[in-house]
C-alpha positions in Angstrom: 0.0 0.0 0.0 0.7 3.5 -0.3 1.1 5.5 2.8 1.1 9.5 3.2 2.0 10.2 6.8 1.6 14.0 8.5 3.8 14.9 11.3 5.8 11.5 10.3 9.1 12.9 11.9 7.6 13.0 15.3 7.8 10.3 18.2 5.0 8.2 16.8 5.0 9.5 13.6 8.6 7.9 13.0 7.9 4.9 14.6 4.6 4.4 12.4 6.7 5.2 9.2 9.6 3.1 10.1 7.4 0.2 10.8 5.4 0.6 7.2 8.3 0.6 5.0 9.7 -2.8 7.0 6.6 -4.3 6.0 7.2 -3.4 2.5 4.7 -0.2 1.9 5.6 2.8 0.4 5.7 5.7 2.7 5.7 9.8 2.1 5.8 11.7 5.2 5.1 15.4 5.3 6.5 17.4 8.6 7.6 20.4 9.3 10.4 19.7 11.6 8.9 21.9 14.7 9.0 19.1 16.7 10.1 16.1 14.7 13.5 14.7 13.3 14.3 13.4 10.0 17.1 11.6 10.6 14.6 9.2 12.7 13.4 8.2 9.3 14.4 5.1 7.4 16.4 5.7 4.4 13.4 3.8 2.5 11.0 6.7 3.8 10.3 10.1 1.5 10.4 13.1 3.4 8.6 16.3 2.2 9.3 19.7 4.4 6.5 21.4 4.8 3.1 22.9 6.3 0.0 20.3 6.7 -2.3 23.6 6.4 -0.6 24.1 2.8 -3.4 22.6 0.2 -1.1 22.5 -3.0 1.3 20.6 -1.0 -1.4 18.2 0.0 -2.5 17.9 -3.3 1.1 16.8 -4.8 1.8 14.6 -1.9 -2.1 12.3 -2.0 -1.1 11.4 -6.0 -2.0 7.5 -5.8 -2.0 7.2 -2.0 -4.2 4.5 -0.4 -4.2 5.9 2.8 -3.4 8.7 5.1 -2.3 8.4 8.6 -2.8 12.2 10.1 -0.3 12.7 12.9 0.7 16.3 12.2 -0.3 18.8 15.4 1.1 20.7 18.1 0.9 18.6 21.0 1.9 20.4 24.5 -0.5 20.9 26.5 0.9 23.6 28.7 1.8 25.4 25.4 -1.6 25.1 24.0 -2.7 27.5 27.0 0.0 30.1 26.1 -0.3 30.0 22.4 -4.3 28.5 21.8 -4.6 30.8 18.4 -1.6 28.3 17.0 -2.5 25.0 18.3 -6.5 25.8 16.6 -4.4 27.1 13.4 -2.8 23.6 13.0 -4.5 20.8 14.8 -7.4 22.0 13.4 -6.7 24.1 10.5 -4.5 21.6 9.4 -6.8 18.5 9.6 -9.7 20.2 7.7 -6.9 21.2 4.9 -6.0 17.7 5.1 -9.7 16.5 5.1 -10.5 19.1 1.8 -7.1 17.8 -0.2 -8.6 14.4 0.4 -11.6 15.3 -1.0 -9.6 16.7 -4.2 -7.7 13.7 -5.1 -10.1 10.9 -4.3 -8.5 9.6 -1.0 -11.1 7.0 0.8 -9.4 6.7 4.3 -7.7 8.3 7.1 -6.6 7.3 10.3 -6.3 10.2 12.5 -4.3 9.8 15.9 -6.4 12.0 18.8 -6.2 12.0 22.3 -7.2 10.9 25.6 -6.3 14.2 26.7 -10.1 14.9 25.9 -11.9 13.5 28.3 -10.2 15.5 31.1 -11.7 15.1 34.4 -14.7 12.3 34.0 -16.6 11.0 37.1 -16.0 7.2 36.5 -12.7 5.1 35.4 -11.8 4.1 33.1 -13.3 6.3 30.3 -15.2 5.0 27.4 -15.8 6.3 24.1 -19.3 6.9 24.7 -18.4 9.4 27.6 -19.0 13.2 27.4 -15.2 14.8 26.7 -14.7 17.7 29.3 -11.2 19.6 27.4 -9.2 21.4 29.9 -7.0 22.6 27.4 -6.7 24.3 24.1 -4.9 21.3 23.4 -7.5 18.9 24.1 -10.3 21.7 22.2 -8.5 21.3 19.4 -8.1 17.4 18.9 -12.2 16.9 19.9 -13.2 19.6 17.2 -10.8 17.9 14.6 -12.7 14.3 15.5 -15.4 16.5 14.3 -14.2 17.9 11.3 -12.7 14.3 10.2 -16.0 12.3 11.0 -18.7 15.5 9.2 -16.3 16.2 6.1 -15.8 12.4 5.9 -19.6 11.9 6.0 -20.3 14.3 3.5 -17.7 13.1 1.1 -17.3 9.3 1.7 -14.2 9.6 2.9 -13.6 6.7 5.5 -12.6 7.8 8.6 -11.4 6.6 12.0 -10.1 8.3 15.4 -7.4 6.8 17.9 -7.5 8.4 20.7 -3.6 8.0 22.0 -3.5 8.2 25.5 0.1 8.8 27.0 2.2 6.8 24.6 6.2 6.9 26.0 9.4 4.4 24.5 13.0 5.1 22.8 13.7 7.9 21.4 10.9 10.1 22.6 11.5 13.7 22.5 12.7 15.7 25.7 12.0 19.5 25.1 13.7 21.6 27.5 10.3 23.1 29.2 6.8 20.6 29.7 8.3 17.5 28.7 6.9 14.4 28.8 6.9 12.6 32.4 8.2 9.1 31.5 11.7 10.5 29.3 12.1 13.5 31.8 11.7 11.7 35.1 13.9 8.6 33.6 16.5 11.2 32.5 16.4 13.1 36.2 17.0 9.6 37.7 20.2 8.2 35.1 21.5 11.0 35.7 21.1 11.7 39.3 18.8 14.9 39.4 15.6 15.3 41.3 12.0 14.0 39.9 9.3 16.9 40.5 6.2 15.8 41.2 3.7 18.1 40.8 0.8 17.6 43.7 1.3 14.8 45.9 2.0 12.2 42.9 -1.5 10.0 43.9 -2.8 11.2 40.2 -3.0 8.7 38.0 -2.7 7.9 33.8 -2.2 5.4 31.3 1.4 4.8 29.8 1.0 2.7 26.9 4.7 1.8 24.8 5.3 3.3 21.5 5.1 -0.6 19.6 1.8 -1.2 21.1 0.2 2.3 19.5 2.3 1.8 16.0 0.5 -1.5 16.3 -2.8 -0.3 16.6 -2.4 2.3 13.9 -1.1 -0.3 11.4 -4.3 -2.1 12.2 -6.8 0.9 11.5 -5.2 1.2 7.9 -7.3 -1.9 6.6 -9.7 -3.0 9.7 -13.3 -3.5 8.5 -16.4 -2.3 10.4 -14.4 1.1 12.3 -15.7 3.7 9.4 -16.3 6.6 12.0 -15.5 5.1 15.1 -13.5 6.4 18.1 -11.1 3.7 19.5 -9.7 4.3 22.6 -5.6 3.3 22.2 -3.8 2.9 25.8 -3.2 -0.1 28.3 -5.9 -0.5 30.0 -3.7 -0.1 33.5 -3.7 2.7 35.5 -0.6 3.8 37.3 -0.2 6.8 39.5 3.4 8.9 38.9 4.3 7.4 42.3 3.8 4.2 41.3 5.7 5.3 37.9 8.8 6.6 40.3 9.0 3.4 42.1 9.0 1.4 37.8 11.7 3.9 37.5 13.7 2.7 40.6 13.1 -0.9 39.8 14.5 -1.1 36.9 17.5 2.0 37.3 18.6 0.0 40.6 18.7 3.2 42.7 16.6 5.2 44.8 15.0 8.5 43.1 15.3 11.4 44.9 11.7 13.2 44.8 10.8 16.6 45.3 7.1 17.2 46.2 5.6 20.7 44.5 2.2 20.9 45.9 1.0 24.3 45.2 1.4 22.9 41.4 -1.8 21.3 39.6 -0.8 17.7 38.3 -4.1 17.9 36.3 -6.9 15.4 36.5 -6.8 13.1 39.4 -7.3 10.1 37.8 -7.2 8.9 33.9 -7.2 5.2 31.9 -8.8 3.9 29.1 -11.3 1.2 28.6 -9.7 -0.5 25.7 -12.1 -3.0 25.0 -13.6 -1.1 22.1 -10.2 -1.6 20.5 -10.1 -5.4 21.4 -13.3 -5.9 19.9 -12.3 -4.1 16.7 -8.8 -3.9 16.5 -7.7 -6.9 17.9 -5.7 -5.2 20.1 -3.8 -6.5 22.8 -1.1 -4.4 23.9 2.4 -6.2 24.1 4.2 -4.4 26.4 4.2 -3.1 30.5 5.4 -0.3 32.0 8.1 -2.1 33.3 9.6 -3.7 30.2 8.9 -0.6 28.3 10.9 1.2 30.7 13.7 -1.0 30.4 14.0 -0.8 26.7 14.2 3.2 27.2 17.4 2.4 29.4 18.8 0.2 27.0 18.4 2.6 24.6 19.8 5.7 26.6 22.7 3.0 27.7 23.6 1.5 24.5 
């Protein structure tokens, strides 16, 4: 098959592309290097520079493709609150460009990557796709309005169209921004190297970490699955683990004590957060391959060599 993947140069966007061309498809990815890197890419990968708002570019890139994979957004949350005009520019701007160059060339499917991030604070766990989102975020705005778009434009267009909603996805090679980044490469990083994990509140809150293979797998999955034409698939592991308890993974498997430092007066957002996966068993197949613990230690053995 023929792949075009947005944001492709990211975290999972690499991963995704990387793991298409070793099965033998041909993959275009489009990024614009904000976040991502090329030289995660696989030699066998095309790599196009460039703005997923820009239709012309979208038009050139679709030629012949089978399938779109729609990765490209702005994804920091904290960012999102600062700068909320740019993260509804692209993550949704961006997806409904997407969705109309779709439209242009005749593409049938995409499979865009959301987020857990929109369900925010729900009064039962763990969430299910039926349940109301509650955004906290621009962030989280913007990936529930782009379900939207995807699902109405698809409607209206036959476009088919399906929604993983990624919940916190960690593994190898993960990016570590200097300011807001991610909990499981910055608190692994504090303890190799012998600095202090800050745990915003009093660490009881909870979220689900699912490894980078196990989302890659899901996503490969949603390219040809049957019966998921305007679904929303939940895509985590099921388990819940509190940062605590994902300090004391840490010390298990970096043989050492953590030192912690509490900040309380800090909001470590909603208390509690893990998906109900069974939608994706049911339709997916999914099963997710890998714990927190074994995920962990293929970080280290990456950072280690």
């Amino acid at each position: 098959m023929r792949f075009l993947v947005t944001g492709g140069a990211g975290f999972l966007g690499s991963a995704l592309a990387n793991r298409l061309v070793k099965d033998g498809h041909h993959v275009t990815v489009l990024d614009d290097l904000s976040n991502g890197k090329r030289e995660q890419l696989e030699t066998a990968v095309t790599f196009h520079q460039g703005d997923v708002d820009s239709i012309p570019l979208l038009w050139s890139l679709l030629q012949d493709v089978d399938c779109v994979y729609h990765l490209a957004a702005r994804v920091s949350v904290a960012q999102s609150i600062l700068h909320p005009r740019d993260y509804s520019r692209v993550n949704v701007g961006g997806t409904v460009s997407l969705m109309e160059a779709m439209r242009d060339t005749g593409i049938r499917r995409v499979v865009f990557t959301s987020s857990g991030a929109i369900y925010g604070q729900q009064p039962e766990q763990p969430v299910h796709e039926e349940d109301t989102p509650q955004p906290d975020s621009p962030y989280a705005v913007s990936k529930w309005a782009a379900e939207q778009y995807i699902h109405t434009i698809g409607r209206l267009w036959d476009i088919e169209t399906v929604a993983l909603r990624i919940f916190n996805a960690y593994g190898p090679r993960q990016s570590l921004p200097v300011s807001h980044a991610p909990v499981v490469p910055r608190f692994l990083q504090q303890a190799l190297t012998g600095g202090s994990l800050v745990i915003f509140g009093d660490g009881s809150q909870s979220r689900d970490f699912i490894y980078v293979d196990d989302v890659v797998a899901a996503l490969v999955t949603a390219a040809t699955a049957k019966g998921i034409n305007r679904q929303v698939i939940n895509i985590g592991s099921g388990v819940e683990t509190s940062v605590t308890g994902l300090v004391d993974a840490i010390e298990r498997v970096n043989g050492r004590s953590a030192k912690c430092i509490y900040n309380r007066e800090k909001n470590g957002g909603v208390p509690r957060l893990v998906a109900d996966i069974s939608r994706a068993q049911a339709l997916l197949g999914f099963r997710p391959q890998t714990d927190l613990i074994t995920g962990l230690q293929h970080i280290l053995e990456h950072l280690v060599g």
